[in-house]
N, C-alpha and C positions, 0 to 999 in steps of 0.2 A: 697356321701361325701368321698375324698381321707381318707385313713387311711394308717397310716404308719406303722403300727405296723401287717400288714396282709404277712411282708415276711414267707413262708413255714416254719414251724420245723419240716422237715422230717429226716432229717439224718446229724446233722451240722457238719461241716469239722472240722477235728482232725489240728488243729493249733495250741494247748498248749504248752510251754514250762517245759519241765520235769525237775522239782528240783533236783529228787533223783540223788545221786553218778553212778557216771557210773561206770559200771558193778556190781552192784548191784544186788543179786539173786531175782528170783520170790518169792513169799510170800507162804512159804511150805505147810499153810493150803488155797488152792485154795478155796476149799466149803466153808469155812466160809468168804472169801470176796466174792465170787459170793451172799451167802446169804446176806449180809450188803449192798452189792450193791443193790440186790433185795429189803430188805426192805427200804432203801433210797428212791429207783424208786417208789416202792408205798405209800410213804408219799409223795415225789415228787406229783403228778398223783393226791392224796387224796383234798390236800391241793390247787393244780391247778382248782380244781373242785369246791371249795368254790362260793356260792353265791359273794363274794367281789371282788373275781376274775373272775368267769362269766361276772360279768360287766363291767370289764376294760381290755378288751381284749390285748392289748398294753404289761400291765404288768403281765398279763398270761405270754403271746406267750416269753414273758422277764424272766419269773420264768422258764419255760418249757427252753427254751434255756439255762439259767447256772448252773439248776440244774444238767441236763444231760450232761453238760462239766465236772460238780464235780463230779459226779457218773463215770464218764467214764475214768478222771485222776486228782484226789482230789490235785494233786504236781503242774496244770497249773498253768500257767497265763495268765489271759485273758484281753487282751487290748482294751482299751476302743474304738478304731477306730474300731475294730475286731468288737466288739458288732452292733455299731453304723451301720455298713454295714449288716453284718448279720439277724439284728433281726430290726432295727427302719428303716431300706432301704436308709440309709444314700450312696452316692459316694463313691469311695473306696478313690479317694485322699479326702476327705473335711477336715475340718481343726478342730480339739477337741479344741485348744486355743481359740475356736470364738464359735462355737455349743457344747453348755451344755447339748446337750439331752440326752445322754447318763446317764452324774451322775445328771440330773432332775429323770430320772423314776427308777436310781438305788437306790437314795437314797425313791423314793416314796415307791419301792416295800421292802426295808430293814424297813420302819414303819409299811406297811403291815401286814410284816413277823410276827413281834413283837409284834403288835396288834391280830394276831390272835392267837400265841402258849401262848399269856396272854388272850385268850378270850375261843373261840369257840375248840381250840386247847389245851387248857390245862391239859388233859389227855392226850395227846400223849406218847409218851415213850421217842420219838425223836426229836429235834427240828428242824428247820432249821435256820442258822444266815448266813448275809452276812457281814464279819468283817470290818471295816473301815479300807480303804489305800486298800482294793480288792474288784475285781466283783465274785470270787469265792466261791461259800456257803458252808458253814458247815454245815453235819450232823452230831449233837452230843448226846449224851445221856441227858436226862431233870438232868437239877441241881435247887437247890433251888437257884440260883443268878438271881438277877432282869436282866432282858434283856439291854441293849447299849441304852441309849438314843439316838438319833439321830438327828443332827442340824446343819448338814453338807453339803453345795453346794458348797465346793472349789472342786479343778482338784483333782483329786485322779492319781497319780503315783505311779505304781512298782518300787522295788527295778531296775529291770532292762531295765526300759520305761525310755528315754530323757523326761526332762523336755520342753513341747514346750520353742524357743522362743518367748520374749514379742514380740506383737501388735506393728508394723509399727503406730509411732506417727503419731496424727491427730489433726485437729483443733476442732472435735471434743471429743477427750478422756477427755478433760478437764467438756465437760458436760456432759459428762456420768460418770462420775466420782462422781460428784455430784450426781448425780441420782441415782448410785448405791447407795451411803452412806445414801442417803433418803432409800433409800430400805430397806437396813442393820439398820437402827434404826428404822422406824415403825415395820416393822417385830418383832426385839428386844422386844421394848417398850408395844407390844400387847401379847407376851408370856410373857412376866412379869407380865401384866396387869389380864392375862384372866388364870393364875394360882395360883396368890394371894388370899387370902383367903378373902369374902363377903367384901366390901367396906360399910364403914359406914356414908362417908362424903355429902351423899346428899339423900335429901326425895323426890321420885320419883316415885308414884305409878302409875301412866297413864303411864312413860315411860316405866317402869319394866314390865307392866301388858302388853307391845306392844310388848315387845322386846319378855318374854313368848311366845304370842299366834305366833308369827313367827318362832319361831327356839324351842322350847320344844317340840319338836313332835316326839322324838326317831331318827332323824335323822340326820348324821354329816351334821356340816356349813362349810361349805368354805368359805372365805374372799378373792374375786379375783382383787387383783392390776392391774391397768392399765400398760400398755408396751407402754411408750413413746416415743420409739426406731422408733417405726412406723408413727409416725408422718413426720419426714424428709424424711423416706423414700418414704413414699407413693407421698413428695411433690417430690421427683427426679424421680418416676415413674410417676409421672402426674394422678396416677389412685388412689380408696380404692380396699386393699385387703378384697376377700370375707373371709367368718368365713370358708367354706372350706381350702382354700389356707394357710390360719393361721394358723387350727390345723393340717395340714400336715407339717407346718414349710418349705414350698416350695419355702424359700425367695431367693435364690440364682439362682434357674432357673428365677423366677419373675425378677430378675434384668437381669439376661442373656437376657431375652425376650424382655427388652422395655428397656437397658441403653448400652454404649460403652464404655470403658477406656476412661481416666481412674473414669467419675464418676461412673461407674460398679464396681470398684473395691473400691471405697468410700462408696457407698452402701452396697455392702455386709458387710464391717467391722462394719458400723451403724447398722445395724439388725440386727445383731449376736451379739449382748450385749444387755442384758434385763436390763431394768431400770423402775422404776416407779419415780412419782411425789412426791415434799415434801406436798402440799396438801392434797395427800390422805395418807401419812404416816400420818398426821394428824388425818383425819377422821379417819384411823385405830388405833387409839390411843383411841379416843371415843368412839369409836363400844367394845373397848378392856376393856374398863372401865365396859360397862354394860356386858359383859360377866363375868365378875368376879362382877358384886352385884349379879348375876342371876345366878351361878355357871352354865355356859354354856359355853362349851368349842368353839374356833372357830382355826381352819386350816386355815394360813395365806397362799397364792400360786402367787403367778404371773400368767400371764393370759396365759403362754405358758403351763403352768402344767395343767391347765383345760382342760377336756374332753366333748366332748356331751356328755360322758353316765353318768359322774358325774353331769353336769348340768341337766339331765333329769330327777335324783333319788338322788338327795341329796338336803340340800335345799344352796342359795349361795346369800351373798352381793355383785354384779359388781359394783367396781367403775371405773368411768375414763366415759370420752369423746368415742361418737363411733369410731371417730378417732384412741384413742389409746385406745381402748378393743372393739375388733372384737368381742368379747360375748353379745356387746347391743344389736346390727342387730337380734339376736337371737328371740330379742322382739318386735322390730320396727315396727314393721306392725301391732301389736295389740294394739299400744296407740294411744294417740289422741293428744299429743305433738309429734310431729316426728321431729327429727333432719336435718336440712338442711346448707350443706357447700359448697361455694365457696372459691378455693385457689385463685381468683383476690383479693386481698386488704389484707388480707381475710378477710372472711366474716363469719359469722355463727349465726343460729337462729334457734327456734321453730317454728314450723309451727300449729296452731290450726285447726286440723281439723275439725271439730264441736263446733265453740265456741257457749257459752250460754252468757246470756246479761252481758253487760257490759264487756265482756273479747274482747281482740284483734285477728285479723289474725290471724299472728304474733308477736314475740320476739325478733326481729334482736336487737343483741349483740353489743357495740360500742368497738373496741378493747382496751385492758389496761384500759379502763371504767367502763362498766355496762356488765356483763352477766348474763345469764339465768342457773339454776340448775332445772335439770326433778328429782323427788323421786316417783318411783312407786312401789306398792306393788305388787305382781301378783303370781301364781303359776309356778310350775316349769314345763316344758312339759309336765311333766307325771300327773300331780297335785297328787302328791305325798307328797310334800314339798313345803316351801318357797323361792317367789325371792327376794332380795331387789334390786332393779334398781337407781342407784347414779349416773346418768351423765350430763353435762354440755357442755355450749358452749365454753367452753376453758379447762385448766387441774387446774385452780384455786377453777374456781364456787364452785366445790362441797364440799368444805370448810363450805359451809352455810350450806348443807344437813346434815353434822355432829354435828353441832350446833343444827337446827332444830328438830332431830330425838333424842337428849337427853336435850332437853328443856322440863322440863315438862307443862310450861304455851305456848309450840308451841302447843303440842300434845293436849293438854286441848283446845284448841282455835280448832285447826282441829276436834277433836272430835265435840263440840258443831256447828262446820259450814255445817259437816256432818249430824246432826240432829240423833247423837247418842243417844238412853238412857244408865243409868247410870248402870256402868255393861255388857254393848253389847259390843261383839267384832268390831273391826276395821272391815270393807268390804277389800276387793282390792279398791286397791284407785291409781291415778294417783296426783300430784299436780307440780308447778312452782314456782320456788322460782326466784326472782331477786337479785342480786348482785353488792355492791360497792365493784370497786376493786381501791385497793391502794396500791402501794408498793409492787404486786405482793401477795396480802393478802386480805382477806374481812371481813372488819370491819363492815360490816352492811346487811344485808338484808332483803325483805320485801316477803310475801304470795299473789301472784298476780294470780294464777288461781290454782283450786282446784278441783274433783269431784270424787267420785263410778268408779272404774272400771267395765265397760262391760263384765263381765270374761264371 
């Protein structure tokens, strides 16, 4: 599996921007910054070494790389194309106005930070902070001030960095515009939701008691939004991108490979802007509710933030269509619903691979009609943790899955069709929800197959 995050940190090139005055004298006690530099390096080193970061190698090799810029000239400035080539193996010309990845994994690794010198780090003497509006980190002496919240995905510019210019209009900025603001208020609406103190407005003990045995297991949740970006593109490449190609973010060779001016150059501005669906801002709205009756915390991300190694060892809700979240495929081969699409008409359906009596082949979809919603339960690769699996034949369906999964008289009804007793945990389970859709909305849906996951 490509990984982008595997460029060398052997010796990174001195390209900083020195603030200090010119000609300014050397610092008369040399040994005492050689010493501070040393103890930096070995909090550097100490801290790079963490379990948290063993796992996410990406945001290592990303701590190792600006810690040792700061250690080496604490005055730089380090530019985010600079990063992006350097350390995520981005092109040297690519364009930071359209690829976020840089302040995606700066801002990941600045909660990190902060999560850990408030955790496992709390003794330190030293902290490390990466300050907002820079990629440069601070070592500072520990104070008693709460650390920087963090809740920042705009462009981050220096003082002495051009501000890109805007994005060449298109026909379509106007729907991704949209998309992003769905974005920007689920997101919102579910840190509000899932920080507020116990909700008292509904008796739900089937659902509390599900949403528990899923996610209370000591392990962080992720909440992974679908990237609906990918949907037109994949239709101007005629192909689906694999979950390799995805989480390498490889979209601009992918277009070099299979498109010509100017839709190559259409393409690439569509997939370089992350957007999800108002439907699943939706369902993260719900999901956001029982996190706060359950004081369970959940990490909202879009689906370019996620990693295999956090999907392997943490536990994660995927919502979206396989379409647009390359993270279902992940699962596809172990259900017994599998997703089937044609771009003729289009078309899209469930496929029943083993049905039992009374259930169909198939679920073929009628578009702007009737679709299909999959909700399965399952472990994580590692069975480590939990998955919740949310996807549908369109970016609507999974509207009902949110509905469903805080209904207490649904879960009540699956339990007893399960042939639970009173008190047993849920199994892994797969089930199929059907869908009215209206208006771009689903006012209705009904429980048309159901059973035990195989795990």
């Amino acid at each position: 599996m490509a990984d982008i995050g595997r460029t060398p940190l052997i010796a990174p090139p001195v390209r900083c921007y020195n603030l200090s005055r010119s000609g300014a004298s050397a610092p008369s006690n040399m040994t005492e910054e050689s010493m501070n530099a040393e103890s930096s390096r070995e909090l550097l080193h100490r801290v790079a070494a963490m379990p948290q970061f063993q796992k996410a190698k990406r945001l290592r090799d990303l701590l190792l790389y600006l810690g040792e810029r700061a250690i080496e000239s604490p005055n730089c400035i380090l530019r985010e194309q600079e990063i992006g080539v350097d350390v995520l193996g981005r092109r040297p010309d690519y364009d930071t106005s359209h690829d976020t990845l840089v302040r995606v994994q700066v801002s990941q690794l600045r909660k990190k930070l902060q999560e850990h010198f408030n955790g496992e780090g709390r003794h330190e003497p030293l902290v490390i902070e990466i300050p907002k509006g820079s990629y440069v980190p601070v070592f500072r002496p520990r104070t008693d001030e709460p650390a920087q919240d963090d809740a920042e995905l705009e462009p981050i510019h220096t003082p002495h960095e051009p501000v890109p210019p805007p994005a060449k209009r298109s026909v379509w900025r106007y729907f991704l515009a949209g998309a992003v603001v769905a974005t920007v208020i689920g997101a919102a609406l579910l840190w509000v939701l899932s920080t507020s103190p116990v909700s008292a407005f509904s008796n739900r003990p089937t659902v509390n008691a599900f949403w528990r045995q899923l996610f209370d297991n000591g392990r962080s949740t992720n909440l992974v939004m679908s990237d609906i970006t990918l949907i037109p593109f994949e239709k101007l490449i005629a192909q689906r991108i694999s979950l390799s190609e995805y989480e390498s973010h490889d979209f601009e060779r992918i277009a070099d490979q299979h498109l010509q001016d100017p839709v190559k150059g259409l393409a690439k501005e569509v997939v370089n802007r992350v957007s999800t669906s108002v439907s699943d801002a939706r369902v993260a709205s719900e999901l956001g509710v029982l996190a706060s009756e359950n004081r369970l915390q959940i990490t909202v991300m879009d689906a370019r933030e996620m990693s295999s190694e956090l999907m392997s060892s943490q536990n994660s809700v995927v919502l979206g269509s396989w379409r647009a979240n390359p993270w279902v495929g992940l699962f596809e081969e172990q259900l017994n619903f599998r997703t089937e699409y044609h771009e003729e008409g289009p078309s899209a359906r469930f496929i029943n691979s083993s049905p039992l009596h009374g259930e169909e082949t198939s679920y073929p979809a009628e578009w702007r009609r009737t679709g299909y919603c999959r909700v399965a339960y399952l472990s994580n690769p590692r069975h480590t943790g939990s998955v919740l699996l949310i996807s549908g034949t369109d970016v609507i369906s999974s509207e009902a899955a949110g509905r469903f999964l805080t209904s207490e008289a649904s879960l009540r009804d699956l339990r007893q069709k399960l042939g639970l007793r009173s008190g047993q945990p849920f199994p892994h389970f797969e089930l199929l929800l059907k869908t009215r859709i209206v208006n771009n909305t689903v006012p209705s849906y009904e429980l048309v197959a159901y059973r035990p996951h195989a795990s």
